[in-house]
C-alpha positions in Angstrom: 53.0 181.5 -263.1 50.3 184.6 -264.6 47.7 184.8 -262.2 44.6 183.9 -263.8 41.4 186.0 -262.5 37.6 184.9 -263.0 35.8 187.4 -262.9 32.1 187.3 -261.3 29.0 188.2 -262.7 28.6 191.4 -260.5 31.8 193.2 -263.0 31.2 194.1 -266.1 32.8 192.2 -268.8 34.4 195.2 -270.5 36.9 195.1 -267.7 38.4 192.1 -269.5 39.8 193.4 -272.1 40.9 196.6 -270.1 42.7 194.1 -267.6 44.0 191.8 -270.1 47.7 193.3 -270.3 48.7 193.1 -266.8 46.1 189.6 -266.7 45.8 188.3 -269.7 44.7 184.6 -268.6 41.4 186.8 -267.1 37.9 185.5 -267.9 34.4 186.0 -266.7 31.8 183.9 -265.6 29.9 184.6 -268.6 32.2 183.7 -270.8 32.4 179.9 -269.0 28.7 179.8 -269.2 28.5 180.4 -265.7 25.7 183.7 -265.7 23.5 183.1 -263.0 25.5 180.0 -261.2 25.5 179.5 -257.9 28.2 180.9 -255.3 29.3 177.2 -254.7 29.2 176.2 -258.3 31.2 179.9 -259.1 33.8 178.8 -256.1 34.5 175.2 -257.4 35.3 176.2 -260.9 37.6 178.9 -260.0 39.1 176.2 -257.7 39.6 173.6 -260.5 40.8 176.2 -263.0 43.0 177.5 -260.7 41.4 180.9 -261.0 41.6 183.7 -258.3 37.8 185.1 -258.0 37.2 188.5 -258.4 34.6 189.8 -257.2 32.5 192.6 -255.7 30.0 189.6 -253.3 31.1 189.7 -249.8 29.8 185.9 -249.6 32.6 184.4 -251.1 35.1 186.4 -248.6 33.2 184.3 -246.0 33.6 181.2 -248.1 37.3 181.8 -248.2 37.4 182.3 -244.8 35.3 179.2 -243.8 37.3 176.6 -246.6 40.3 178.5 -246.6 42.0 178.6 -250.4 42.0 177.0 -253.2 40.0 179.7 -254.6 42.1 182.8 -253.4 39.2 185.6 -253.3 40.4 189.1 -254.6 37.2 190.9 -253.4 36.4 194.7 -254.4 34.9 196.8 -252.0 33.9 199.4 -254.3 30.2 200.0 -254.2 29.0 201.3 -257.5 32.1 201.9 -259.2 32.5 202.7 -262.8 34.6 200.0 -264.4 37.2 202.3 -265.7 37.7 202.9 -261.4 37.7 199.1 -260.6 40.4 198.4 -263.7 42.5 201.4 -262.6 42.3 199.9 -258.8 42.9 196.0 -259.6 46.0 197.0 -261.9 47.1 199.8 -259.6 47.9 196.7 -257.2 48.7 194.1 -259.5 51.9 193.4 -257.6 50.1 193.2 -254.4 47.5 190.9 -255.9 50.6 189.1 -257.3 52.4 188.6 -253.8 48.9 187.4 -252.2 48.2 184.7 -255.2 51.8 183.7 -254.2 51.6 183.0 -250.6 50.1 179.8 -249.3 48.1 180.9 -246.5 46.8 183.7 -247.6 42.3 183.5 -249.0 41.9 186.8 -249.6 43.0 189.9 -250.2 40.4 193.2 -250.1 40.3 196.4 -252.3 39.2 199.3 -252.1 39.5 203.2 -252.7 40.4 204.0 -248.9 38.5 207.0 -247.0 36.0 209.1 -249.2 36.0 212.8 -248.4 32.1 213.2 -247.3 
């Protein structure tokens, strides 16, 4: 089953289409009609839809921890991040993101660009 990813308002909407061969189910919040919903309303839909939530709000990594999956939360610890780095980064570890969607246990998995030289 293609993992479907709903993207949150904080990403832009470019990285869509710049995901879409790897994810091509992929949609944003925008998109659904969703712009400025709340973080409960954001977490049910991607729960009916069967959507993993990406994102770049910490909140819904305490959600997930809290109500445990269904949403899986893919959350991007990125900062400011240009969306060509955050596409690069989510397809770099599309078969990591694929292996966490598959296990049952698992509500989120974190990204990020590792240690910055200073």
């Amino acid at each position: 089953m293609p993992v479907r990813l709903l993207l949150d308002e904080n990403l832009s909407e470019r990285l869509v289409p710049a995901l879409g061969a790897r994810f091509p189910d992929a949609l944003h919040v925008r998109v659904l009609g969703l712009g400025g919903a709340s973080d409960r309303r954001l977490w049910d839909v991607a729960a009916r839809e069967q959507c993993v939530l990406l994102t770049k709000d910490e909140d819904f990594v305490q959600l997930s921890v809290l109500r445990g999956p269904p949403p899986k939360v893919l959350w991007l610890n990125v900062g400011n991040a240009s969306t060509p780095a955050i596409a690069k980064l989510v397809l770099e570890n599309a078969t990591a993101i694929e292996a966490f969607v598959a296990h049952p246990e698992l509500a989120f998995l974190a990204l990020g660009f590792g240690p910055r030289a200073g």
